[in-house]
Backbone bond lengths (Angstrom), bond angles and torsions (degrees), N, CA, C in turn:
res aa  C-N    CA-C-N  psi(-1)  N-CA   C-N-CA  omega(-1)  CA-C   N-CA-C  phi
1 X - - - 1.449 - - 1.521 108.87 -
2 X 0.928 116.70 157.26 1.886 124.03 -172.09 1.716 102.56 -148.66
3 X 1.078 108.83 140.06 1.371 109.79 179.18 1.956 120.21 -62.60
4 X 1.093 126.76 148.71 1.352 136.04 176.31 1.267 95.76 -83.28
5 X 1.270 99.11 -174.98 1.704 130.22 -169.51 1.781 103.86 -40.03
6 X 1.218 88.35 -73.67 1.523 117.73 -159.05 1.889 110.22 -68.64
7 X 1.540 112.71 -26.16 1.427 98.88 173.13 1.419 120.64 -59.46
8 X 1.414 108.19 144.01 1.593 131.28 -160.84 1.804 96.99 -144.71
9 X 1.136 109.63 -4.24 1.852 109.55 -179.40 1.178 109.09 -96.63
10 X 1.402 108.43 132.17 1.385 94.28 156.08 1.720 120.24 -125.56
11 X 1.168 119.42 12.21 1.574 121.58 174.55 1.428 122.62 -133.39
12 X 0.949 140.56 131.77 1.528 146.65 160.55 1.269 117.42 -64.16
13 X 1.632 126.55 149.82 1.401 120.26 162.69 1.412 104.16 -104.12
14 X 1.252 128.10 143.19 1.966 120.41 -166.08 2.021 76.09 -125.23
15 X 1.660 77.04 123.86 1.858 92.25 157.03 1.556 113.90 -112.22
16 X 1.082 118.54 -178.21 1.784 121.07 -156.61 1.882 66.04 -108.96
17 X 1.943 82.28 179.83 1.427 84.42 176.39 1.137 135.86 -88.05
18 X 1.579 100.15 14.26 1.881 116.16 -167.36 1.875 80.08 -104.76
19 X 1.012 118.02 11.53 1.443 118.44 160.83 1.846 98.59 77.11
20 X 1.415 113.67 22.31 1.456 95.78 -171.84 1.583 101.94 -105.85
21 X 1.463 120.40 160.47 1.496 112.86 -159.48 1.521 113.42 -80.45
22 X 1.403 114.85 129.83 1.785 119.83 -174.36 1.296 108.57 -74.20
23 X 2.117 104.10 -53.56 1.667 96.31 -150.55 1.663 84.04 177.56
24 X 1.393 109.39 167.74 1.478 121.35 178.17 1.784 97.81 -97.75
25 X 1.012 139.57 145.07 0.948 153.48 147.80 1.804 137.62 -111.94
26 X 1.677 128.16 158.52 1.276 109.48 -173.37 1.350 101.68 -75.08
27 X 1.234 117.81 163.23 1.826 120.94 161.88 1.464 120.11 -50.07
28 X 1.499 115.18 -22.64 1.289 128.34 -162.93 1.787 95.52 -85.55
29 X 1.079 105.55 -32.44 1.698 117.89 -170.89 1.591 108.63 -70.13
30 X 1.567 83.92 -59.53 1.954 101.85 178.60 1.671 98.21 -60.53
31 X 1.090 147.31 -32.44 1.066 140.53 168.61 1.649 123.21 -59.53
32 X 1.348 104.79 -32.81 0.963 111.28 -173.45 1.624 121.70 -87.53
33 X 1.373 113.99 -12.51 1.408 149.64 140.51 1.557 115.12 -40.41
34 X 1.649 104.62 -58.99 1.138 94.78 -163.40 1.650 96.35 -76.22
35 X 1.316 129.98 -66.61 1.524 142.84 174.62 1.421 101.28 -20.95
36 X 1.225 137.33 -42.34 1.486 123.77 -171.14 2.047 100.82 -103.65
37 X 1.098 120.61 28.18 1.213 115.37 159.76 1.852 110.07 73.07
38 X 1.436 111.64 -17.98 1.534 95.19 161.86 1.307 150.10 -65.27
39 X 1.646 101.38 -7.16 1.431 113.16 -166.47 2.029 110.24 -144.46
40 X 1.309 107.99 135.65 1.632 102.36 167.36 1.190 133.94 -87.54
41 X 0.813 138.89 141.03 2.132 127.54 179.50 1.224 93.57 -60.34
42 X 0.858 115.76 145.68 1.992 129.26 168.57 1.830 96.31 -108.86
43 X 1.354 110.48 -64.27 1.673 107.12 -166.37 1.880 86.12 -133.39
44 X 0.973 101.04 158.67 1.452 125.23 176.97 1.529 102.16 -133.51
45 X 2.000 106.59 124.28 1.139 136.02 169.02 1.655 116.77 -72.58
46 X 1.063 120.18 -157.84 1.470 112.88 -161.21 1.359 89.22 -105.86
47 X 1.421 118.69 140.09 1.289 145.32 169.22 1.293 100.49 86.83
48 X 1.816 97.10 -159.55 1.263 124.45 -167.86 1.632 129.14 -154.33
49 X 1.388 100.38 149.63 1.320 94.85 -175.32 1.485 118.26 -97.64
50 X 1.383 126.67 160.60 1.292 109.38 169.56 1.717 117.14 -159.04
51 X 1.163 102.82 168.69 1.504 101.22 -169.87 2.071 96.89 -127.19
52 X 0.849 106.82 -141.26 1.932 112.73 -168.52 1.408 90.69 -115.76
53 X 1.579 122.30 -26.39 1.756 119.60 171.37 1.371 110.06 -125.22
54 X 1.066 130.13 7.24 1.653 107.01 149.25 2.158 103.69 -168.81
55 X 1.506 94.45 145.56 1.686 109.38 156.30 1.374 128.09 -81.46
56 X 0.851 130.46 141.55 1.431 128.83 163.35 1.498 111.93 -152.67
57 X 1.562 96.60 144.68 1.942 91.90 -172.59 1.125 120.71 -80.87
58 X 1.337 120.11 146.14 1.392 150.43 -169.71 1.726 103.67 -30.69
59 X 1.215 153.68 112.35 1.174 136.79 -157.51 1.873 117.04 -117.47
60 X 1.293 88.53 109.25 1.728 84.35 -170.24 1.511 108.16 -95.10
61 X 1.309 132.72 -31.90 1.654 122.61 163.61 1.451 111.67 -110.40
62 X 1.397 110.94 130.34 1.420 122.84 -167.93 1.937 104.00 -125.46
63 X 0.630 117.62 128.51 1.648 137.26 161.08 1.016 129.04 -85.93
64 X 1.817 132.63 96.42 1.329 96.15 152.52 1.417 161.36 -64.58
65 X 1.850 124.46 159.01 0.975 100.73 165.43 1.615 157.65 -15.76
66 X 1.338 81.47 -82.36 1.941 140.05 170.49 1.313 92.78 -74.16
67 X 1.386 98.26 153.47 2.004 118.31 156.58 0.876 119.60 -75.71
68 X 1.230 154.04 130.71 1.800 135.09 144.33 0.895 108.87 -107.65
69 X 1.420 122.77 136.16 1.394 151.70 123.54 1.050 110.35 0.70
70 X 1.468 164.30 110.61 1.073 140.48 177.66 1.926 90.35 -160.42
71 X 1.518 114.50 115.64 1.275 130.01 169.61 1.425 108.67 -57.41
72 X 1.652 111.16 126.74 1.595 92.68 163.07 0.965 117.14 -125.54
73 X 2.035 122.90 159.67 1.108 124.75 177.91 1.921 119.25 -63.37
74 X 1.795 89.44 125.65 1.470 96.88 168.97 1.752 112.84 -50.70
75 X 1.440 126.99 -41.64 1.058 103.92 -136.88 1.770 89.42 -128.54
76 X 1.512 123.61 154.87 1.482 136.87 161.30 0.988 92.66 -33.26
77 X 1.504 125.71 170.43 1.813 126.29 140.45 1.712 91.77 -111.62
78 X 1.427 97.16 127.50 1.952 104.24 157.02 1.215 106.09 -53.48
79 X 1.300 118.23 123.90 0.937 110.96 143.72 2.147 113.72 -140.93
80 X 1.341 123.80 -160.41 1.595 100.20 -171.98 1.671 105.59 -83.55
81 X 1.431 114.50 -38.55 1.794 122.36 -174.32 1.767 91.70 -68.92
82 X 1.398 131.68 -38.48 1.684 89.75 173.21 1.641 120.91 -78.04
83 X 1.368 106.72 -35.73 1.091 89.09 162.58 1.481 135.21 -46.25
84 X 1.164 135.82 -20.29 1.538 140.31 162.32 1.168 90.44 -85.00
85 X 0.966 153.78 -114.88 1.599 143.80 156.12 1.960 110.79 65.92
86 X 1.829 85.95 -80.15 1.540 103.65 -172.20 1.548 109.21 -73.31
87 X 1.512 110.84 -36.71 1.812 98.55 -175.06 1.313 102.95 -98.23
88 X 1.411 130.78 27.38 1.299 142.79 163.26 1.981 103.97 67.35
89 X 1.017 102.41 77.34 1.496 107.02 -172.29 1.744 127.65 18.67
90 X 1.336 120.71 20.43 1.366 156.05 155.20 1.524 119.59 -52.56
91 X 0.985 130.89 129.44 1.627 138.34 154.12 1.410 120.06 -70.50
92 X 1.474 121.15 110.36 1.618 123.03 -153.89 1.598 102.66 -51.21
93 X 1.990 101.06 -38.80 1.140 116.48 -147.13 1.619 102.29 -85.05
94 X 1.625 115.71 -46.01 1.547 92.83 -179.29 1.611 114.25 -131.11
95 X 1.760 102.52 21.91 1.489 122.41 178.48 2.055 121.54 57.48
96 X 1.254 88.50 9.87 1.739 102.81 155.25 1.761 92.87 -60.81
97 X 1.844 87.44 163.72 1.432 107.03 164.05 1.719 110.57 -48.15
98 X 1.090 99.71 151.97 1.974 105.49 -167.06 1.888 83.38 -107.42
99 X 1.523 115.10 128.60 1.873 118.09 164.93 1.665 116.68 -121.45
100 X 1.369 97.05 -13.06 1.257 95.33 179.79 2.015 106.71 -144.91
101 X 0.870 102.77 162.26 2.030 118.04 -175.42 2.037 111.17 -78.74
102 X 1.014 122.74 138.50 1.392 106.91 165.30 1.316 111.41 -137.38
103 X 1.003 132.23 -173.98 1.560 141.33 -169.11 1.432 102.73 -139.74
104 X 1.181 98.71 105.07 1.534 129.51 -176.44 1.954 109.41 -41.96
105 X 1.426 115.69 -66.56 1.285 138.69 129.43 1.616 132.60 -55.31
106 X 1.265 117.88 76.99 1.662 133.04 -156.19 1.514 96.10 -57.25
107 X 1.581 121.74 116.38 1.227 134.47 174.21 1.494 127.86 -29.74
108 X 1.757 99.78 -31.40 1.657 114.64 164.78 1.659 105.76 -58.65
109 X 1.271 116.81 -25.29 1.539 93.38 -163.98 1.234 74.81 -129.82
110 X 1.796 129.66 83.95 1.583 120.67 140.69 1.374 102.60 91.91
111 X 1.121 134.33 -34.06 1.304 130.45 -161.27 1.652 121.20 -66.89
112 X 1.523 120.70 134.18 1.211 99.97 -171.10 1.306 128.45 -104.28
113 X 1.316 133.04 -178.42 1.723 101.59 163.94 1.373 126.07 -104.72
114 X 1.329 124.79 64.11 1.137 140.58 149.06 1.118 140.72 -64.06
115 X 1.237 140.35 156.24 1.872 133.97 -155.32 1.711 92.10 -78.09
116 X 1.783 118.47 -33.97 1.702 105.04 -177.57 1.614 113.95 -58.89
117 X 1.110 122.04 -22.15 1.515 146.17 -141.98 1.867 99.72 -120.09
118 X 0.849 129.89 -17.02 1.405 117.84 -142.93 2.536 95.84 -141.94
119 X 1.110 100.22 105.96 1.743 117.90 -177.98 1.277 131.78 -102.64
120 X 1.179 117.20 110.92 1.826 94.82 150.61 1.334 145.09 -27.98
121 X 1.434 137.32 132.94 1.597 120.84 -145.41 1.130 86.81 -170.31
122 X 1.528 122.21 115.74 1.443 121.18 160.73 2.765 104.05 -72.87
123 X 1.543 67.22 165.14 1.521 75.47 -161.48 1.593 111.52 -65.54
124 X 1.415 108.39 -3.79 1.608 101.44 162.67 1.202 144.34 -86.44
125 X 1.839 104.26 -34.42 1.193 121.47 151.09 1.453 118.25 -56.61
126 X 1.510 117.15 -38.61 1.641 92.16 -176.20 1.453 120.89 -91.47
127 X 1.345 109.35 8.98 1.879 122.50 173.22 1.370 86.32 -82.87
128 X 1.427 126.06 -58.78 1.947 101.05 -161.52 1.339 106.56 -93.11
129 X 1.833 117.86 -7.33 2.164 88.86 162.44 1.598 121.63 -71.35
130 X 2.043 97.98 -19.30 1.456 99.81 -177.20 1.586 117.70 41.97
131 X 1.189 117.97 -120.36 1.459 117.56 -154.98 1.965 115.20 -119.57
132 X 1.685 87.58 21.19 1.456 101.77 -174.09 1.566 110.04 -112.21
133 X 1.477 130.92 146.45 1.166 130.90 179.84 1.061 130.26 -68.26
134 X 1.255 135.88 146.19 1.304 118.27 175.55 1.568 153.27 -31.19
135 X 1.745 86.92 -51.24 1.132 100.53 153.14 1.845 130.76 -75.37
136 X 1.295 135.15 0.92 0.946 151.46 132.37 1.914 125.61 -25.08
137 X 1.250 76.62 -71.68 1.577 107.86 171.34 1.817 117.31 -71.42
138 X 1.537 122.74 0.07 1.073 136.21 -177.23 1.651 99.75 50.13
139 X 1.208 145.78 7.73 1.338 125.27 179.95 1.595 113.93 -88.47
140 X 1.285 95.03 -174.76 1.965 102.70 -172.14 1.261 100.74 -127.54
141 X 1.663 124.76 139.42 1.680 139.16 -179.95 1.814 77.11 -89.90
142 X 1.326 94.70 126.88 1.423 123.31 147.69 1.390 143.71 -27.21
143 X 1.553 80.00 -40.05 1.274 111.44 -149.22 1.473 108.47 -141.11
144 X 1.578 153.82 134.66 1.410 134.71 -168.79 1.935 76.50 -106.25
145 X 1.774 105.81 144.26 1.275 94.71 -179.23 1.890 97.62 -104.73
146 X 1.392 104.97 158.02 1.121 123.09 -174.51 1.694 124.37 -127.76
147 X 0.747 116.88 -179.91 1.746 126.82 155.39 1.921 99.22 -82.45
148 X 1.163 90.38 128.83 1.761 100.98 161.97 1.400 103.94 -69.65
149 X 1.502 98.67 135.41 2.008 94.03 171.61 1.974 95.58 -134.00
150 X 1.223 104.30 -165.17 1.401 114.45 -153.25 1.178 118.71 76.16
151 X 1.369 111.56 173.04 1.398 152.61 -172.90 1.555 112.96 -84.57
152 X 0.990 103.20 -31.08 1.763 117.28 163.29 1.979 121.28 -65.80
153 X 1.175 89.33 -49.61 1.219 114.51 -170.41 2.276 100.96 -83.96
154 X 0.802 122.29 -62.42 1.444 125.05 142.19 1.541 120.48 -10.90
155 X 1.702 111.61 -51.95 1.860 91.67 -174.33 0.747 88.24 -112.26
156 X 2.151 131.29 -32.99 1.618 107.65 178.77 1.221 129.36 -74.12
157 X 1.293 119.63 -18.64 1.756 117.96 -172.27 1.719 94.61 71.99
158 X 1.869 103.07 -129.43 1.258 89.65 178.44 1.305 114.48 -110.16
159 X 1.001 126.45 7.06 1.719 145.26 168.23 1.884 84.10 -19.64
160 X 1.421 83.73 158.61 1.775 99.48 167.88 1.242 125.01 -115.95
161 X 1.373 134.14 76.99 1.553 141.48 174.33 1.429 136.19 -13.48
162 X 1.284 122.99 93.33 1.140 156.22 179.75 2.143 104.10 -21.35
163 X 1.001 131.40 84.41 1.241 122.63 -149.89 1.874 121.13 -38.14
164 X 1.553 89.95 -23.43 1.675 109.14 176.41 1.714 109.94 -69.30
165 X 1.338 106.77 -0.08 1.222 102.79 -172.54 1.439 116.33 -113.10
166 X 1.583 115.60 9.39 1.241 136.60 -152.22 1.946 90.97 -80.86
167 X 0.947 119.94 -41.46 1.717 121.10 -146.07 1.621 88.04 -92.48
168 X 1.343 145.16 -23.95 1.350 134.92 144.22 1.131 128.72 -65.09
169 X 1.264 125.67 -20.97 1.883 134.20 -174.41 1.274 103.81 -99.73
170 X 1.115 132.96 -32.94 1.262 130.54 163.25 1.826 84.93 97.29
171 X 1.478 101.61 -168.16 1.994 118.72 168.42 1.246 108.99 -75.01
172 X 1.184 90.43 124.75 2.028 115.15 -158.86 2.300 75.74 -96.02
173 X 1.582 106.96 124.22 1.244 126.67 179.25 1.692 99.61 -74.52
């Protein structure tokens, strides 16, 4: 199957069958779900796919059949795109576009790189806090930084959620 005119998707969200969210998947995958009988369309994205014997629309929430078992990770992974991600591509310090990461607590003095510790920072603010603390610098984080939590944050990481996918993910933190 190959996409028609009009596809503009390119990922699925796959829920278990207690409808709770598994994982992002390609469209090509979720398709391939649906065609072999393991999985139902929940919502259909824009367009369609098609082959020389059959269409079917583009599928952005997929269900499985079956249950799976499937362990999940307790924790975010740091990495630099969620961090832009979580403080919404923003500078904690003066809410310009965010281009580069800083460490709230400068690694020279103890600081670690952890999500409490670790900001969005456009590249001017973090040339003149350099290697001094915040409070040093008399300014204020915007923002208190945290660990991302939810169920949103869990299968997307920092991916950006498909708006059809909002009423299973619940409020992305």
């Amino acid at each position: 199957m190959r996409p028609g005119r009009s596809a503009n998707a390119s990922a699925a969200l796959v829920l278990n069958a207690t409808y709770e969210p598994l994982c992002v998947v390609s469209v090509r995958r979720a398709a391939v779900l649906l065609l072999s009988d393991k999985a139902e369309a929940i919502t259909h994205g824009e367009g369609y796919l098609q082959s020389h014997l059959q269409t079917i629309p583009i599928p952005s929430v997929v269900r499985l059949n079956k249950f799976v078992k499937v362990p999940h990770r307790r924790k975010v992974s740091l990495s630099r795109r969620a961090i832009f991600a979580r403080d919404k591509w923003k500078c904690v310090y003066c809410g310009g576009p965010a281009e580069t990461i800083d460490h709230v607590i400068p690694r020279s003095k103890g600081g670690a790189h952890i999500w409490e510790n670790v900001v969005a920072a456009c590249a001017r603010c973090n040339h003149k806090k350099g290697d001094k603390t915040v409070r040093e610098m008399g300014w204020r984080l915007a923002i208190v930084p945290a660990v991302p939590k939810g169920a949103a944050w869990r299968v997307l990481g920092h991916r950006t959620p498909d708006p059809r996918w909002e009423l299973w993910l619940g409020a992305r933190n």
